[in-house]
C-alpha positions as CSV (number, residue, x, y, z in Angstrom):
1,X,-128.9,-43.0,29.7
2,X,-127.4,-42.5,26.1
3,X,-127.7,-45.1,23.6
4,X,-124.1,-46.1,24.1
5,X,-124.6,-46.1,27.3
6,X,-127.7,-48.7,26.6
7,X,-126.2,-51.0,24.4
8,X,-123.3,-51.6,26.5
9,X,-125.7,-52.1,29.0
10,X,-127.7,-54.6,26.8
11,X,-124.5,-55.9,25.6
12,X,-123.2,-56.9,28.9
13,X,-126.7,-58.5,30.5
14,X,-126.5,-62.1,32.0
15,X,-129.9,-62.9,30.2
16,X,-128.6,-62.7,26.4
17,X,-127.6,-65.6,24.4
18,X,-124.6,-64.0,23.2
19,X,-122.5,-62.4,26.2
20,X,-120.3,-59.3,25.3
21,X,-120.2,-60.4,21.3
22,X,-120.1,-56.7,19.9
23,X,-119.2,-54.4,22.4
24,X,-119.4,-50.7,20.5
25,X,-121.8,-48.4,19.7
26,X,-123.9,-49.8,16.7
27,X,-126.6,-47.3,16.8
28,X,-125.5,-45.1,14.2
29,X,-125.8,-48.4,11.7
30,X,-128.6,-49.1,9.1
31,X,-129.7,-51.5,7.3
32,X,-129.0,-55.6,8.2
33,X,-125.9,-55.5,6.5
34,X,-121.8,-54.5,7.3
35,X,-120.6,-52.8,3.8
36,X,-117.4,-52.3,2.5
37,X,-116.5,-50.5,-0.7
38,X,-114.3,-50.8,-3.4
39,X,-111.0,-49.0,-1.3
40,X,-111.0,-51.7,0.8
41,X,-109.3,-55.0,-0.2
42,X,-109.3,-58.6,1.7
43,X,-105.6,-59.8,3.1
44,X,-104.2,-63.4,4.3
45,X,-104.6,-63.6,7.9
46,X,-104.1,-66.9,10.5
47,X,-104.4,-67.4,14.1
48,X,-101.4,-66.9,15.6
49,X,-102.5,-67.0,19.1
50,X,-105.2,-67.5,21.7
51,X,-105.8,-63.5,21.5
52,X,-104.2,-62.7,18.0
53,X,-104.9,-62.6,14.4
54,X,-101.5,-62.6,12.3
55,X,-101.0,-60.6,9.1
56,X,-98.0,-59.5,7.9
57,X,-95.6,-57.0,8.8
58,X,-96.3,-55.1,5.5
59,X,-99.5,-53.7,7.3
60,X,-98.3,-52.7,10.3
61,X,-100.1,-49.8,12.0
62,X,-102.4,-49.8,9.3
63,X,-106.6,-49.6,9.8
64,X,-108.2,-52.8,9.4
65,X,-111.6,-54.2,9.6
66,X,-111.8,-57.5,11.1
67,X,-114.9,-59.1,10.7
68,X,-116.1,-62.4,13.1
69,X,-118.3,-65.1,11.4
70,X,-120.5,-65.9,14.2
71,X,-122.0,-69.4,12.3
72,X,-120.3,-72.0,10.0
73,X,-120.5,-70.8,6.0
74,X,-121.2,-66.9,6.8
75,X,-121.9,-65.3,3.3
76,X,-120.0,-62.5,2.3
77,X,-122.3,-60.9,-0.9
78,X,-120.4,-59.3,-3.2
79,X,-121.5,-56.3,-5.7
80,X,-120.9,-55.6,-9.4
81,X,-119.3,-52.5,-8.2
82,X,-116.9,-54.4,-5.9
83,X,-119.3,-54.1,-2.7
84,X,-119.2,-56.6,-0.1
85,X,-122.2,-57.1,2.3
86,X,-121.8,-58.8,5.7
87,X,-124.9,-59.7,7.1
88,X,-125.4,-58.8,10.5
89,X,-126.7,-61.8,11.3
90,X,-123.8,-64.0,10.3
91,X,-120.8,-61.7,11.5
92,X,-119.4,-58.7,13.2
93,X,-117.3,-56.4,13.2
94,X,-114.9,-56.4,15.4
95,X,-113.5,-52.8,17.3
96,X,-111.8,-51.7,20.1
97,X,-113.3,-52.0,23.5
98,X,-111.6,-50.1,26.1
99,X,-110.0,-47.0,26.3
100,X,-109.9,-43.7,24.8
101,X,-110.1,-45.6,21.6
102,X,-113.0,-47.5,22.2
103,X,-115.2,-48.3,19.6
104,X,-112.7,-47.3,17.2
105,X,-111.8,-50.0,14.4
106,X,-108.4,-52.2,14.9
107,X,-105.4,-51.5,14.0
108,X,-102.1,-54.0,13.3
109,X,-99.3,-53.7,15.4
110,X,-95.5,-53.1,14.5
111,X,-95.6,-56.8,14.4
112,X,-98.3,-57.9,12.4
113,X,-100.6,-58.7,14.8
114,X,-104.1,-57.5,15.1
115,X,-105.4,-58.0,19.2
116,X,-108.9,-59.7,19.3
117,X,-109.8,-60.5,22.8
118,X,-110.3,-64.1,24.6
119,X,-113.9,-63.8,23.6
120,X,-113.9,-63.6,19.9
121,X,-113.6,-67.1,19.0
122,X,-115.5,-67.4,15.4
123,X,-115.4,-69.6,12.8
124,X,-114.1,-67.3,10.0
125,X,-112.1,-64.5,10.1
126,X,-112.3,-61.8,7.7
127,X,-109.4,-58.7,7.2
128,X,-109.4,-56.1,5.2
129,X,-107.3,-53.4,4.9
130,X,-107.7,-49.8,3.1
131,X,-105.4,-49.5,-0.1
């Protein structure tokens, strides 16, 4: 079984707390934390549905990485040098889960809408978008 393979696996088992939460391949990662660098800058977003995340049409099909606070006042740390740190135990990141693109990171659609899923109902959500 490959390590994708076993984390879906894991990811997908009736006896964990957090059913289908992050559904890609996070073996590749190190540390505790999610890091952004200085190329990336936060943008306005809003529920706009059920299943969406609105931002405006000014970043349509552009990358974005949408991040999940999984517990009330998630701390975002941010470096000197314009670093921000998500700690992995507070949030994810969210990516796509099906597909030929799966585990790919989100993109917006021609209408400003970034697709989340009916399961990703957190308590914050982050954007942020590559300039």
């Amino acid at each position: 079984m490959t390590n994708t393979e076993q984390n879906k696996t894991e990811s997908q088992s009736p006896d964990t707390d957090i059913n289908n939460v992050v559904i890609y391949d996070d073996s590749g990662a190190s540390g505790e934390y999610y890091t952004l660098d200085e190329t990336w800058s936060e943008i306005p977003c809003y529920p706009s549905g059920k299943c969406r995340i609105g931002v405006t049409v000014e970043y349509a099909h552009k990358e974005v990485r949408l991040f999940v606070g999984m517990r009330k006042n998630a701390t975002i740390i941010t470096l000197e040098n314009d670093y921000k740190l998500f700690d992995r135990k507070d949030w994810i990141e969210l990516r796509k889960k099906r597909g030929i693109n799966k585990y790919k990171p989100l993109s917006v659609d021609k209408n400003g809408t970034i697709w989340i899923g009916e399961n990703q109902h957190g308590t914050d959500y982050r954007v942020f978008v590559k300039h």
